[in-house]
C-alpha positions in Angstrom: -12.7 -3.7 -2.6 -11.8 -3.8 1.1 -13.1 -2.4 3.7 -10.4 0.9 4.0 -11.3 1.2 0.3 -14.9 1.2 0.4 -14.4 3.9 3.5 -12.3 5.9 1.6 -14.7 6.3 -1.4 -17.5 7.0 0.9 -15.9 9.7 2.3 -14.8 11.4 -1.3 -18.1 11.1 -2.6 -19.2 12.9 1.0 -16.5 15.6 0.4 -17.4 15.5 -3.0 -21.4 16.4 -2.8 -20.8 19.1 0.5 -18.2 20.9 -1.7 -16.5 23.9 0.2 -19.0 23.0 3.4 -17.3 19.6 3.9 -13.5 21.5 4.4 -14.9 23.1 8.0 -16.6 20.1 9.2 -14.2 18.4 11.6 -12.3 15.0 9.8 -14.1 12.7 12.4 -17.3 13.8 11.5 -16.9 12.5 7.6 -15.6 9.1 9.2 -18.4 9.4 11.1 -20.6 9.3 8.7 -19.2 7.0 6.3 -19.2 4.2 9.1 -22.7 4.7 10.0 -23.8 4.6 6.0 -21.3 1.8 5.5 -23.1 -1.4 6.9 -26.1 -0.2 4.5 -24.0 0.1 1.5 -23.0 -3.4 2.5 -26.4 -4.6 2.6 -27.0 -3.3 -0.9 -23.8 -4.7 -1.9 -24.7 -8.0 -0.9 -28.4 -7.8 -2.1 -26.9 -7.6 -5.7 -24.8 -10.8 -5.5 -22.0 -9.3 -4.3 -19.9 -10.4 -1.2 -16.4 -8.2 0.7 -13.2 -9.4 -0.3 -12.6 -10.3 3.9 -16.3 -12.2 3.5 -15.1 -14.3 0.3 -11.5 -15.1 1.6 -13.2 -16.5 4.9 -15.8 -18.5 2.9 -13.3 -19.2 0.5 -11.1 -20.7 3.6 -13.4 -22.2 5.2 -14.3 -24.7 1.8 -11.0 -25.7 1.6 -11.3 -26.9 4.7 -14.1 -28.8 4.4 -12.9 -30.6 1.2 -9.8 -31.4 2.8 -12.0 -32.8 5.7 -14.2 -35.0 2.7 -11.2 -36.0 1.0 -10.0 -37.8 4.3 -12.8 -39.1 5.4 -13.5 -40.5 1.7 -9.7 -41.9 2.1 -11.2 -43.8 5.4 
């Protein structure tokens, strides 16, 4: 899931549990919210083993890199 994605199901499940109350709260409010509660759903997330798609592209990136890196130096 990516990071729009993960917002967007944090504000349905917020909609979701205020029923009725949530349609006359203003829109920014809910996004509010679901960015302020975000970071420690990441932190759970993460304490489970599990990393952001942006997170494990980067890392993924980043070893390629360095292998390419060893494999020249190993050509040296």
């Amino acid at each position: 899931m990516n990071d729009k994605e993960i917002t967007n199901a944090l504000l349905n499940i917020l909609k979701k549990e205020l029923g009725a109350a949530s349609e006359l709260l203003p829109k920014n409010l809910l996004i509010d919210i679901a960015e302020k509660i975000s970071p420690n759903i990441d932190k759970l997330i993460e304490s489970n083993g599990f990393v952001k798609k942006a997170k494990y592209d980067s890392m993924l990136k980043l070893a390629r890199e360095l292998e390419e890196r060893i494999e020249k130096l190993e050509k040296a």
